[in-house]
N, C-alpha and C positions, 0 to 999 in steps of 0.2 A: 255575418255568416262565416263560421268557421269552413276553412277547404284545405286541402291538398293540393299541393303543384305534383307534375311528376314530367320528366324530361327525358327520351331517351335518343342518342344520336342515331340520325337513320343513315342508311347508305350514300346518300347526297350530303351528309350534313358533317361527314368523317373526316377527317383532319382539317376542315372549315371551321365550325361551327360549336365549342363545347358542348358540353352537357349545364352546365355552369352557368354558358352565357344563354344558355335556353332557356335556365330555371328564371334568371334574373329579369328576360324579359315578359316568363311567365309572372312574374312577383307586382311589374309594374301594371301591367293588366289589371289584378287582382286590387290591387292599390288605389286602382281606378274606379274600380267598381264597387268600394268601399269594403271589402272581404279583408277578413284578418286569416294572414297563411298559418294554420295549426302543422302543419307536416309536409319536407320537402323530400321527392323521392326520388331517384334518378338512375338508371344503370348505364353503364357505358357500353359501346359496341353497336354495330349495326345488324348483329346477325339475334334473330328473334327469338330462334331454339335455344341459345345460351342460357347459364346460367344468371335470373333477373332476382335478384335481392331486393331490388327498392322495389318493383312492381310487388313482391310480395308484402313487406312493410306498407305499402300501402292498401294491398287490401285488407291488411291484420285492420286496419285504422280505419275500414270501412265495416268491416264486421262488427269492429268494438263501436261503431258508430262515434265514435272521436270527431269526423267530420261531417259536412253538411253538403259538401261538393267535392267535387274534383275535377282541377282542369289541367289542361290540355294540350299542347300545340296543336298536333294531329292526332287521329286516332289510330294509324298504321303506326304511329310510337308507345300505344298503350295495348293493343292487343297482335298477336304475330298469324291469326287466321279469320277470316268473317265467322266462322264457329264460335271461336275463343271472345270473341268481341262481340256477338249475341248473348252467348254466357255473364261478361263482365256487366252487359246489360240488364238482365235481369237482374244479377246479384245488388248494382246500383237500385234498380225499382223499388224491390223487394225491404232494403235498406233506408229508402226513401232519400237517395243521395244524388244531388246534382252532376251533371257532366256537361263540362264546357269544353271546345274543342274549337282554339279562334280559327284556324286557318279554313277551318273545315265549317265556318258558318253556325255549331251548330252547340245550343244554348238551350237547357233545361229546366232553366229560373225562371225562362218567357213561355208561355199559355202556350201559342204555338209550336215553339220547339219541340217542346212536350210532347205535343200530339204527333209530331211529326216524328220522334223517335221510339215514341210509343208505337206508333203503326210498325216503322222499321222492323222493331225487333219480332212484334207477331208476325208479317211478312215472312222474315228469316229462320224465325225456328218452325214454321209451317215448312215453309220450302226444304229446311232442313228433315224434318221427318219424311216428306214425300220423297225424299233424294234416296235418303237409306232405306226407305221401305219399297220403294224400288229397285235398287240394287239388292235387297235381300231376296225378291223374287227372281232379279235375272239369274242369284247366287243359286237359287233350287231349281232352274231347269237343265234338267239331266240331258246332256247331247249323248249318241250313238259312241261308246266305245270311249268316254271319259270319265274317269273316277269323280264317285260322289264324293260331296264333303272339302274342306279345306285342303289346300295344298298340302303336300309332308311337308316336315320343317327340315333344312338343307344342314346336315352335319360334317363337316369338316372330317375325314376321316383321322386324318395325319396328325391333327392338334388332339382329337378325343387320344388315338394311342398315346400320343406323349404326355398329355397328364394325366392317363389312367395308370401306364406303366411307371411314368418318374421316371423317363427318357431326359439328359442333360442335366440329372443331376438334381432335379427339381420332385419335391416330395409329391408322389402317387394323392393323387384327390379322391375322396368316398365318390359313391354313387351321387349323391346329393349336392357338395359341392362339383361336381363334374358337370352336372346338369346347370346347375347355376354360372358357372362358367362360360358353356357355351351356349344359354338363353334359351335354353328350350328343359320341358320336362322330365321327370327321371323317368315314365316310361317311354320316351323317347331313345334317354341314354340308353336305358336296359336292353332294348330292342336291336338300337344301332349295334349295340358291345356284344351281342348273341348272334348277328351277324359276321360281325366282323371274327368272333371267335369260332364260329365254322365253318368259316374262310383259312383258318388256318392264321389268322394275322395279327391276333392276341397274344402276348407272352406273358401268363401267369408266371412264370416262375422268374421274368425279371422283376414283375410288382411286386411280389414277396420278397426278393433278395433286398430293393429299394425299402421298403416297407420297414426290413428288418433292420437297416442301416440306420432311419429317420426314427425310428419307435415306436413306431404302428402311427395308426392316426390320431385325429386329434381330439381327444373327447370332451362330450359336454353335455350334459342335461341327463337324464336318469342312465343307470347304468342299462345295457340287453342283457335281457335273461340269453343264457348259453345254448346252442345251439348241439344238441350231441350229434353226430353223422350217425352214433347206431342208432339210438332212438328213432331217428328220424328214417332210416333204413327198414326199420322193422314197419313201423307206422306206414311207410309207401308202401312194402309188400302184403298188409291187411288191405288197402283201401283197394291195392289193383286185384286182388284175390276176388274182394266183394264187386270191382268193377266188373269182372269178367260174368261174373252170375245175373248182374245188372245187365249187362252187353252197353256199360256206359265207359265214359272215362276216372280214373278215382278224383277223389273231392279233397281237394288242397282246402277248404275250410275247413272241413273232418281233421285234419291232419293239425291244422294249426292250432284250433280249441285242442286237441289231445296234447299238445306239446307247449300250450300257452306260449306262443309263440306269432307274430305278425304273420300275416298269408303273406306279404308282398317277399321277406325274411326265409320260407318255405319255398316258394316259387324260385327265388335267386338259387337257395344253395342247390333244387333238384335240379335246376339246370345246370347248375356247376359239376354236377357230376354224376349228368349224364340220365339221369332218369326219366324226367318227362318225354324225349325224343326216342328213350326205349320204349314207353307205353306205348306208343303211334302203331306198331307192329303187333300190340298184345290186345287191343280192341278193338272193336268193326270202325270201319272209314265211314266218317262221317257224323261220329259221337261227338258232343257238343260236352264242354266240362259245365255242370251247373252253374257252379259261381262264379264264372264270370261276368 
């Protein structure tokens, strides 16, 4: 039987015990048990979120079915959650790939073990679904005076200005890289930046000075069709005209088809200058914009 060794040093095993001399007493095992090692996989470190190169080569080599087993010292060396290690379980099943794991007793070559880790893993991924599908319903009951829905996402104000402006010298980031920066989505940035820019705490005209020092941003992928401020001035003044006779608010999709232009592109610049937050006063309270 073709197998994989795979070795990784755990927090007891740290400056004791290589990776190496793990592998090599997993080899003699395998040697024993008359297995020929097709692939040794090994990462180093005791911390499990790391980055694991050999646990990934090794399951390249379980996909490609290259091997027929895989063993093991323990299995808190081959997976870093009981999640992650239900998961690698299936994918062995599925695979039809053996898992041996000496310290841990537990061997899927023998009738027994089989059963025994075959139960395991329906056990765990049962358990697993009743966990989160319990937790999804404690997530929807609404208490007295608590926002529905997930948390907001926590925006660093200080760090958004400074790479929005190119504060230190540092080139001004689009909307899009800003957002990927700080891990959260562009209507998140857009919101927090309309915020902070009514606050008074946005300095457009240092990102433009920045801007024009660096050579604008950086482009790549189709060029934007242009943006004219009259066009687009005139096109706001039809739809709030038609808004008013509606008793609605105007339709920034109306607007963007006329201008072949993105809505999200349309909404940025009227808020830049100033128009959407003039409507709020030029329509009845309470008007709903269609498309959103």
């Amino acid at each position: 039987m073709l197998i994989a060794l795979y070795a990784r040093t755990s927090a007891a095993d740290l400056g004791v015990e290589p990776v190496a001399q793990i592998l090599a007493g997993l080899a003699v095992y395998a040697a024993g048990r008359g297995w020929e090692v097709a692939v040794e996989c090994s990462d180093q470190g005791p911390f499990p979120e790391g980055q694991r190169e050999g646990l990934r080569r090794l399951l390249r080599a379980v996909r490609a079915k290259a091997v027929q087993g895989v063993v093991v010292r323990s299995l808190s060396h081959l997976a870093h959650s009981l999640r992650h290690l239900s998961d690698l379980g299936h994918l062995l099943a599925v695979k039809d790939v053996a898992l041996i794991a000496t310290d841990d007793f537990l061997d899927t070559t023998d009738p027994g073990g089989a059963i025994r880790w075959r139960d395991w893993l329906e056990i765990s991924a049962r358990l697993d679904r009743q966990l989160r599908a319990e937790a999804a319903k404690v997530a929807r009951v609404r208490t007295p005076g608590e926002r529905w829905g997930r948390p907001a996402a926590v925006v660093n104000a200080l760090e958004l200005l400074t790479w929005w402006e190119g504060r230190g010298g540092r080139r001004p980031l689009s909307l899009r890289e800003l957002a990927r920066k700080l891990g959260v989505s562009q209507a998140t940035t857009r919101k927090r930046l309309h915020a902070l820019r009514a606050a008074g705490q946005v300095d457009d005209e240092a990102r433009a000075r920045a801007l024009a020092t660096r050579g604008g941003h950086r482009r790549g992928g189709r060029p934007a069709n242009p943006l004219d401020d009259d066009a687009l001035t005139a096109a706001w003044k039809l739809q709030l005209q038609a808004a008013r006779r509606r008793g609605t608010t105007p339709s920034i999709s109306a607007i963007a088809h006329t201008l072949n232009i993105r809505r999200s592109r349309v909404r940025s610049r009227l808020e830049e200058m100033g128009l959407l937050s003039e409507s709020q006063s030029l329509v009845p309270q309470g008007a709903q914009e269609k498309d959103r």
